[in-house]
C-alpha positions as CSV (number, residue, x, y, z in Angstrom):
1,X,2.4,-10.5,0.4
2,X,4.6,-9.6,-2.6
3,X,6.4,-6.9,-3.4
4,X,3.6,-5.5,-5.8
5,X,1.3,-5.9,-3.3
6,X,3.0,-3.3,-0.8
7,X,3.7,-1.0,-3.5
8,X,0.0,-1.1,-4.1
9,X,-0.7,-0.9,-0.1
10,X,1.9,2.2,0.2
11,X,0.8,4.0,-2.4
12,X,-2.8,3.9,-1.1
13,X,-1.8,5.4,2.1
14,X,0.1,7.7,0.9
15,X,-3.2,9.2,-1.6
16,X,-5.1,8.4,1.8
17,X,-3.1,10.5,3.8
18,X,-2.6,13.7,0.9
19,X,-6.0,13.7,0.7
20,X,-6.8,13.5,4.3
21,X,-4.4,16.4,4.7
22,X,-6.0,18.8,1.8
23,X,-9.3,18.3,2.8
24,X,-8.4,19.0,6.5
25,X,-6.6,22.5,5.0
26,X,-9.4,23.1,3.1
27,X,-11.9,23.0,5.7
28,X,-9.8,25.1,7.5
29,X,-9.4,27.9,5.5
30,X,-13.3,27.7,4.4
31,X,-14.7,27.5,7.6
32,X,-12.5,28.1,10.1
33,X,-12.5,24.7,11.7
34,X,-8.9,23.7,12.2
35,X,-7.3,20.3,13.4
36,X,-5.3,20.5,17.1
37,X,-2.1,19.6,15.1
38,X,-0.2,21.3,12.6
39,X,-0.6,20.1,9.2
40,X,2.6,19.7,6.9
41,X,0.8,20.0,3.7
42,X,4.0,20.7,1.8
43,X,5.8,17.4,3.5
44,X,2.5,15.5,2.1
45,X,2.4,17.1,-1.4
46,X,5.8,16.4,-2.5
47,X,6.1,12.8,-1.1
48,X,2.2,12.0,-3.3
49,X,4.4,13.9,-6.2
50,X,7.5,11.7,-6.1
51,X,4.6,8.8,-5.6
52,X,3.0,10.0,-8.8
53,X,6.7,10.5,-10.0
54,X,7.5,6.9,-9.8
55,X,4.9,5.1,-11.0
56,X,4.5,7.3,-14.2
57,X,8.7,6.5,-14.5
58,X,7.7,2.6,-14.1
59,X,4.6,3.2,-17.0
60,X,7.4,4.6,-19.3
61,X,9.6,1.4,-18.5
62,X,7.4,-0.9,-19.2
63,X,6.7,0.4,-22.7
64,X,7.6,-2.0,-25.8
65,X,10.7,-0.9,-27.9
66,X,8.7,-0.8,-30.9
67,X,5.9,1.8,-29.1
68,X,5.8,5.1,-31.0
69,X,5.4,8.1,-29.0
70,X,2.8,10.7,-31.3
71,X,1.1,13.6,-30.0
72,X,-2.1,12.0,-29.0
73,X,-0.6,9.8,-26.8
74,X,1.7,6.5,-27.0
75,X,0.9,4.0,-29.8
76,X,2.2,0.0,-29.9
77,X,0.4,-3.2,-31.1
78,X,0.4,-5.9,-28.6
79,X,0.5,-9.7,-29.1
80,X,-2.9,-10.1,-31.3
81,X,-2.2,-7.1,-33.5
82,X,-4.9,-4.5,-31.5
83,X,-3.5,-0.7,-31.4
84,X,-3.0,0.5,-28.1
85,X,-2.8,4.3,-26.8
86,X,-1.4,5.4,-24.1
87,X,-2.2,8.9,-23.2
C-alpha cells in the first residue's frame, strides 16, 4: 500500500468516525438515547476540519501556474485545450 492509499484509508476513518460521533449526539439530544461513553464531539470536529483543511491546501497545490482564479471558481486549460473550473 502506498502512501496515497493510506491518506485515502485515514481520511475515510476519520469522516467514518465524525459522522458516527454526530449522529450518536444527535440521537441523543432528539431522543434521549445516549451512548455508555462520553462523546468528544469537539476532539472529532476539529481533527475532520484540519482533514478537510489539508486536502483543500493539497487541491490549491496542485493547481497550474497559469490557472486564473475568477469569481465563479478556478479556471486553467489542460493538455488538449478544454477549460476547466474549479469551484
Amino acid at each position: 500500500m502506498n502512501v496515497d492509499d493510506q491518506k485515502i484509508i485515514k481520511k475515510i476513518k476519520i469522516e467514518q468516525n465524525f459522522s458516527d460521533v454526530v449522529f450518536k449526539s444527535a440521537r441523543a439530544e432528539r431522543f434521549g438515547i445516549t451512548y455508555c461513553c462520553p462523546l468528544d464531539v469537539d476532539r472529532v470536529t476539529n481533527k475532520k476540519e484540519l482533514c478537510d483543511w489539508e486536502e483543500s491546501q493539497s487541491l490549491v497545490a496542485s493547481i497550474p501556474c497559469d490557472a486564473m482564479i475568477t469569481e465563479i471558481g478556478i479556471v486553467f486549460e489542460t493538455e488538449l485545450n478544454e477549460i476547466m473550473v474549479i469551484e
